[in-house]
Phi, psi and omega in degrees: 000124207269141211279136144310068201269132201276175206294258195007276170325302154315319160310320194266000154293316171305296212294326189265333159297299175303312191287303175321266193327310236246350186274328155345276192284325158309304180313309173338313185250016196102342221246117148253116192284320198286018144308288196330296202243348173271157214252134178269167180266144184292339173281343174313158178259001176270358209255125170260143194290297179316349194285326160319316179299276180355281216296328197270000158235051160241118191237157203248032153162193183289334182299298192314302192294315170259014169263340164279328182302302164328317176270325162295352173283284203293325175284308188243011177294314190284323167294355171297308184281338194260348185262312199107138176286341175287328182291336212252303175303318178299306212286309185278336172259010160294306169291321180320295171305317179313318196272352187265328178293291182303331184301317179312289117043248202277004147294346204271327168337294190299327182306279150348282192317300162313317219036060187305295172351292162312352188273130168235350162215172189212143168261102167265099181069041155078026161237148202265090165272155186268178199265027151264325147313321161295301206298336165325310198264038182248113165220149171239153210207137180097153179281349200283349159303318182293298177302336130325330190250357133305330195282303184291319147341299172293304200308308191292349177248335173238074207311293205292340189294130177281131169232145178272089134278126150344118349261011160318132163233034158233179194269147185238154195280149185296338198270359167242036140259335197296304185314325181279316184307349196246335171288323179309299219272006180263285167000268197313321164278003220227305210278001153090120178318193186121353163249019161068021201234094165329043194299306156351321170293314180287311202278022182249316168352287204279269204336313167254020141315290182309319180261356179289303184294314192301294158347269197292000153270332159272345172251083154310308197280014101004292239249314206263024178235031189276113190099002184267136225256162162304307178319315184273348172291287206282344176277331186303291150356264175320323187264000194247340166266339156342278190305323198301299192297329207258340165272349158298286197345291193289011182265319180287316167338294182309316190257352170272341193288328183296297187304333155316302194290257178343261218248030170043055183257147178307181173290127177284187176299076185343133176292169179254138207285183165289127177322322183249148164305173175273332156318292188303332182294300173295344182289311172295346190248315192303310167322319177304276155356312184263322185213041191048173180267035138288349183313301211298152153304170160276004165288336166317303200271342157282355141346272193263002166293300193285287180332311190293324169308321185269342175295000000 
């Protein structure tokens, strides 16, 4: 039986391939996206705001690709099923951009330290550039910020679950591999560039990975309204404000009916009903309920528009 991979996930394995094959083959002919489309140091004169976005399905080989790609199958095919795909995307290009605003971050760090500024060429490798050329070629390419902070995702909802990593050959609970995973990349980064390797990137990931999830644990309903239409919004409303009015209603009912009794005062004055009844009313919210509110006609939704007013 052939494995289900859930939209999302699969959209973005496609996507991060079809971007690999088209960066290849784009070479070929001249062409280089990652100039294009890999995230620039902001001071570069190549540096685009979209690049932020961009930059995370662009990868600098196969190596690259597939060892991220891999961990987003495994990894976020399950976080996926458990968020819902819209909570699941947001979630992943939401970390994305976070590990590239740190990554930007700690190059702007590198800037300052070199004192670059002061500078109109710099010697790169015994070659002599001016420092807006250098400063170009600080591009960062890849998913792995996103993926990471999938990684970290999984780790914080199943802390206990054992997975067999390579090359251990017993199982490790997901909540120490995120932990070995966050020491390498602190190191690895603390130990000062120079391996062509974005750590600085990975852990800007997982970092805002780590307060996007603690947030939607302290605000649940935040977390649990991802995908929800105005319409459906605005019908939630309407029925909450329904119940609300109709349960004033029977509490005065109740209590003109005591005071009637006790002190034998007439009847107030019936409220004046709604422009639309309530048959019609209840008709429109089912309607609403089955095939959402775009469904309604406009006389419909000036109805229930014109109702919401008088509750």
């Amino acid at each position: 039986m052939p494995i289900q991979i859930p939209t999302m996930t699969k959209n973005l394995l496609i996507v991060n391939f079809l971007a690999f094959i088209a960066t290849w083959v784009l070479q070929l002919r001249g062409i280089d996206l990652t100039s294009m489309l890999g995230l620039h140091f902001f001071l570069a004169k190549d540096f685009h705001l979209y690049q932020f976005v961009t930059y995370m399905f662009l990868h600098g080989g196969f190596t690259h690709i597939f060892f991220n790609m891999f961990a987003l199958w495994m990894f976020g095919a399950v976080i996926e099923r458990v968020w819902g795909p819209k909570k699941f995307i947001f979630y992943y290009i939401s970390c994305g951009i976070g590990a590239g605003i740190v990554q930007e971050l700690a190059q702007y760090g590198n800037f300052v330290a070199e004192g670059l500024a002061a500078y109109d060429h710099v010697n790169v490798a015994g070659s002599i550039m001016t420092t807006g050329d250098y400063l170009n070629l600080w591009t960062t390419i890849g998913a792995s910020g996103a993926v990471y902070a999938i990684l970290l995702a999984f780790g914080m909802i199943f802390p206990n679950e054992r997975l067999f990593i390579i090359p251990f050959p017993f199982p490790i609970k997901a909540k120490w591999l995120v932990v070995g995973y966050i020491a390498i990349e602190l190191f690895s980064a603390l130990s000062g560039p120079g391996d062509g390797v974005a750590h600085t990137a990975h852990l800007g990931g997982m970092l805002f990975g780590f307060f996007m999830i603690r947030y939607w644990k302290k605000h649940p309903d935040s977390s649990q309204n991802f995908g929800r239409s105005r319409g459906q919004e605005f019908f939630d409303n309407m029925k909450r404000r329904f119940d609300e009015h109709k349960q004033a209603g029977r509490r005065n009912n109740s209590t003109g009916n005591r005071e009637s009794d006790r002190w034998e005062q007439p009847k107030e004055e019936p409220r004046r009903p709604p422009r639309a009844n309530q048959a019609e009313i209840d008709e429109i919210l089912m309607k609403i309920k089955r095939s959402g509110y775009d469904s309604l006609t406009k006389e419909e939704k000036r109805k229930l528009f014109d109702y919401s007013k008088e509750l």
